[in-house]
C-alpha positions in Angstrom: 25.3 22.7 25.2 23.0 25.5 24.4 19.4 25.7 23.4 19.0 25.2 19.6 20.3 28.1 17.6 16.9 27.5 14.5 13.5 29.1 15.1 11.8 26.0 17.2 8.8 24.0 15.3 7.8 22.1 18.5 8.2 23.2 21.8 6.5 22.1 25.1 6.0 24.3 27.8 6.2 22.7 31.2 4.0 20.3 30.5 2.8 18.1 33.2 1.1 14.9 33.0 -1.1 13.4 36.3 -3.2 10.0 36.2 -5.1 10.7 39.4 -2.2 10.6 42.0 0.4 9.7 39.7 2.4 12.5 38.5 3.6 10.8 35.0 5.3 13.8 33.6 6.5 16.9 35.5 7.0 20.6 33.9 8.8 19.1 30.6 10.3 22.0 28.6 11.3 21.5 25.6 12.4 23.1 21.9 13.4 21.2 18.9 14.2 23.3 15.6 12.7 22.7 12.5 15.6 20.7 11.0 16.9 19.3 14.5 17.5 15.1 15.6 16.7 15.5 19.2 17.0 12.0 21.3 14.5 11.5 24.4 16.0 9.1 26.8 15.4 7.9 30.7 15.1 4.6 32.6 12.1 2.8 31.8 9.0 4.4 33.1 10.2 7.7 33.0 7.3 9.3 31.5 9.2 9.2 27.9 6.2 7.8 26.2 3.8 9.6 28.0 5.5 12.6 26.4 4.9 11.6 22.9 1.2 10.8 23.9 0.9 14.5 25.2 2.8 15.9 21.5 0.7 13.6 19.6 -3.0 14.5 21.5 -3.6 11.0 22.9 -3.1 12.9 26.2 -4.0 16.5 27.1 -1.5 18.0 29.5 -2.9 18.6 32.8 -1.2 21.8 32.7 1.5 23.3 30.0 1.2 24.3 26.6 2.3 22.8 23.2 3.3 24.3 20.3 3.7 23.8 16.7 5.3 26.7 15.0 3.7 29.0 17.3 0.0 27.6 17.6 -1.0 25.8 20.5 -1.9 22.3 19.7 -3.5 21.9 23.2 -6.5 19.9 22.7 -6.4 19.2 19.4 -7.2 15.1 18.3 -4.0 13.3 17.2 -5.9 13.2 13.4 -5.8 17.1 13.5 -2.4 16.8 15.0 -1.1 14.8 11.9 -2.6 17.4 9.7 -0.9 20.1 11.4 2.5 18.4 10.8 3.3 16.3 13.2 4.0 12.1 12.6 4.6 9.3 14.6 5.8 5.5 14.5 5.0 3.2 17.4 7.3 1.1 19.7 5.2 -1.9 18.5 4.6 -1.9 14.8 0.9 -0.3 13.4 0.9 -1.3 10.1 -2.3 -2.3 8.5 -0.9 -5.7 8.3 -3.2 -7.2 6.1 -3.4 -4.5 3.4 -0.6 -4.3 0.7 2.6 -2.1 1.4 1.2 0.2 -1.3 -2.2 0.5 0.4 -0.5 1.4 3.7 1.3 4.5 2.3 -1.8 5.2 0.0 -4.8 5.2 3.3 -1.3 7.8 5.4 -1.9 10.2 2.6 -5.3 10.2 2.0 -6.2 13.2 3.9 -4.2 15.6 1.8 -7.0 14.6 -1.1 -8.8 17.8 -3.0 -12.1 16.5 -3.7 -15.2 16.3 -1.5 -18.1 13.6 -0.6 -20.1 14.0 -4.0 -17.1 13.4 -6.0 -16.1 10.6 -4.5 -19.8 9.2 -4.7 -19.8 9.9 -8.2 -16.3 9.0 -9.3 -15.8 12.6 -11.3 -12.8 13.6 -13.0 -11.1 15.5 -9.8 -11.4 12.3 -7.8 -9.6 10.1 -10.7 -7.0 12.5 -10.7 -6.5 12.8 -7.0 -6.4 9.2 -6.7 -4.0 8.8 -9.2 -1.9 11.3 -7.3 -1.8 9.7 -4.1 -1.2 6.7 -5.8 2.2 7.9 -7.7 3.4 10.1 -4.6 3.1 6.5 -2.6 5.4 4.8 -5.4 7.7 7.6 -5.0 8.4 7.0 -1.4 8.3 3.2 -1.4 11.3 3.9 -4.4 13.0 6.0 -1.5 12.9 3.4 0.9 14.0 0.4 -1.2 10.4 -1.0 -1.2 8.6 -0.4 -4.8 8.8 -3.9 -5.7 7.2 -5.3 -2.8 4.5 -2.5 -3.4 1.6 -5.3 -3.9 3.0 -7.4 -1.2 1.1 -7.7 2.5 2.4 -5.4 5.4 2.8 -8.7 7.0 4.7 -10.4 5.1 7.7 -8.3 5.3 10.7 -8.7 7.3 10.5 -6.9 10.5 13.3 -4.8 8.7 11.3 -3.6 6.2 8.3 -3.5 8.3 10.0 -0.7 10.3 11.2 1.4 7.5 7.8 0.6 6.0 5.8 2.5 9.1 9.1 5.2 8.9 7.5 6.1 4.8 3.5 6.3 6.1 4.7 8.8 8.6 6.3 10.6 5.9 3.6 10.3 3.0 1.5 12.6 5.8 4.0 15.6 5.2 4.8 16.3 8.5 7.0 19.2 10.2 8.2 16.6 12.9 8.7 12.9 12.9 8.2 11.7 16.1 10.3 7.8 16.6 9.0 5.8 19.3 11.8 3.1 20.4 12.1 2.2 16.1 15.1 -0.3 16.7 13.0 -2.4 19.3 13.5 -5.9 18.1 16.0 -5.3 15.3 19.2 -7.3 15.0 22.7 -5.7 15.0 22.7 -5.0 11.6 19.2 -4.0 11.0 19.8 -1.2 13.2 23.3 -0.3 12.0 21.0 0.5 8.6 18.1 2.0 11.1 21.1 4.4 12.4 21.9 5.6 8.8 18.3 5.8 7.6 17.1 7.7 10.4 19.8 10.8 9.8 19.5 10.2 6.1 15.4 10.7 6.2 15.9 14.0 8.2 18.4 15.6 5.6 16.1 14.5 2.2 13.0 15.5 4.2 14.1 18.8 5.4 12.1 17.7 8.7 12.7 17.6 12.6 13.2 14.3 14.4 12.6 13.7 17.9 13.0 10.0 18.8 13.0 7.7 21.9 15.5 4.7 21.9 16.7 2.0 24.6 19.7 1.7 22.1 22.1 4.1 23.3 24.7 3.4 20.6 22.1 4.7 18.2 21.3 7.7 20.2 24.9 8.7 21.3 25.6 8.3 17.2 22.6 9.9 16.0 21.2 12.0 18.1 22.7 15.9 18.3 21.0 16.9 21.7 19.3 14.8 23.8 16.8 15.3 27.5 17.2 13.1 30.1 14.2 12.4 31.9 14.0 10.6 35.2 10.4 9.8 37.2 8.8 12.6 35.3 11.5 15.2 35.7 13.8 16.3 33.0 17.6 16.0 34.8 19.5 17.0 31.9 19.8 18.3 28.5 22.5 18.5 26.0 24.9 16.8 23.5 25.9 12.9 23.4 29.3 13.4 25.1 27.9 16.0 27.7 24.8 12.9 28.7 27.5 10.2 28.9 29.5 12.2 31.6 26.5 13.9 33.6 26.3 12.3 36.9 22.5 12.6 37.6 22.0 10.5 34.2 24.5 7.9 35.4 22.9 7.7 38.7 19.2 7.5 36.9 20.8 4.6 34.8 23.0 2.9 37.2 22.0 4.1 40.9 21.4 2.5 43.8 18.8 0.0 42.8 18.8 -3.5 41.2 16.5 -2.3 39.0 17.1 -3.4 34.8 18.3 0.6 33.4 16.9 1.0 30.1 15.7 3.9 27.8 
């Protein structure tokens, strides 16, 4: 399958990734378009994570370049990242657990406020109405995701359902470009991620956003995803749509091989 066909929003250029020794991640390449659903997949410990850690600036590639519509995020601290456009959820759930659901989405989009240090000291009119922005923009995306009545509820106090599609809206109230899923049906039942299946292609159409996501599921990825890389100790071994994966013989010998080793994404 060939490269996508939309100007790319985020693309890595051979990026490589070294802990000392370690070579973690090897010349990764590449390009997700700016309404794309892109899976990453590879046996565990196949630098998948590291990846995201490199997009997100928890890690500066060794060498390589990233880029966000153009500009090279190289460097740049994940909060600066965010700004730019670029959100993440976590394999294990980051919710500020003991603040309400409200208060979760309210802190995500509290960076895009329009008033500075003396008017929030001073409580002026900009800073009341900025609030009170944030504040309705939050309702409006707990509405979307089925959680507005559970808006003065505790992060955890939620099903772990919930909790997941809870994280899913703080990404979003940060307006990014790219939503970046880390493993998000670890721990869900079958039927919590039948829904997570749905939800994730559904967010990507009403956001009008990119999704890149990593998954051990691959039912969900085969069914959701539209291209997907293959990475294997570092390396990316192939690259292209959910029927063209299932039948390439490098992935099947990543997944199945010649070891004992437990395959999983």
């Amino acid at each position: 399958m060939s490269e996508t066909t939309n100007s790319p929003i985020l693309k890595t250029d051979a990026i490589t990734m070294r802990f000392g020794g370690l070579v973690a991640v090897n010349r990764f390449s590449m390009e997700l378009g700016s309404n794309d659903l892109v899976g990453v997949i590879g046996p565990n410990g196949a630098g998948k994570t590291t990846i995201f850690n490199m997009i997100t600036g928890h890690y500066e590639p060794t060498e390589g370049n990233i880029f966000l519509a153009d500009n090279n995020i190289n460097g740049l601290r994940p909060a600066f990242i965010t700004q730019n456009g670029i959100a993440r959820t976590f394999q294990n759930i980051r919710l500020f657990k003991d603040l309400s659901v409200l208060d979760n989405i309210r802190l995500a989009a509290h960076y895009t406020v329009d008033y500075g240090l003396l008017a929030n000291v001073f409580r002026t009119k900009k800073y009341h109405q900025e609030e009170e922005r944030v504040k309705n923009e939050a309702i409006e995306l707990l509405k979307i995701f089925g959680l507005e009545n559970k808006q003065q509820h505790l992060a955890k106090n939620l099903p772990y359902g919930e909790q997941r599609r809870l994280e899913i809206a703080r990404a979003l109230a940060t307006k990014p470009k790219v939503l970046l899923l880390d493993e998000p049906a670890a721990g869900m039942n079958p039927k919590e991620t039948k829904d997570l299946t749905e939800l994730i292609r559904w967010v990507r159409d009403k956001f009008q956003i990119a999704v890149l996501l990593i998954e051990h599921d691959m039912k969900l990825v085969m069914e959701v995803c539209e291209r997907i890389y293959v990475v294997d100790h570092g390396e990316l071994i192939a690259h292209g749509g959910p029927k063209d994966i299932q039948n390439n013989p490098k992935v099947i010998e990543a997944y199945l091989g010649t070891s004992d080793t437990e395959a999983e994404a």
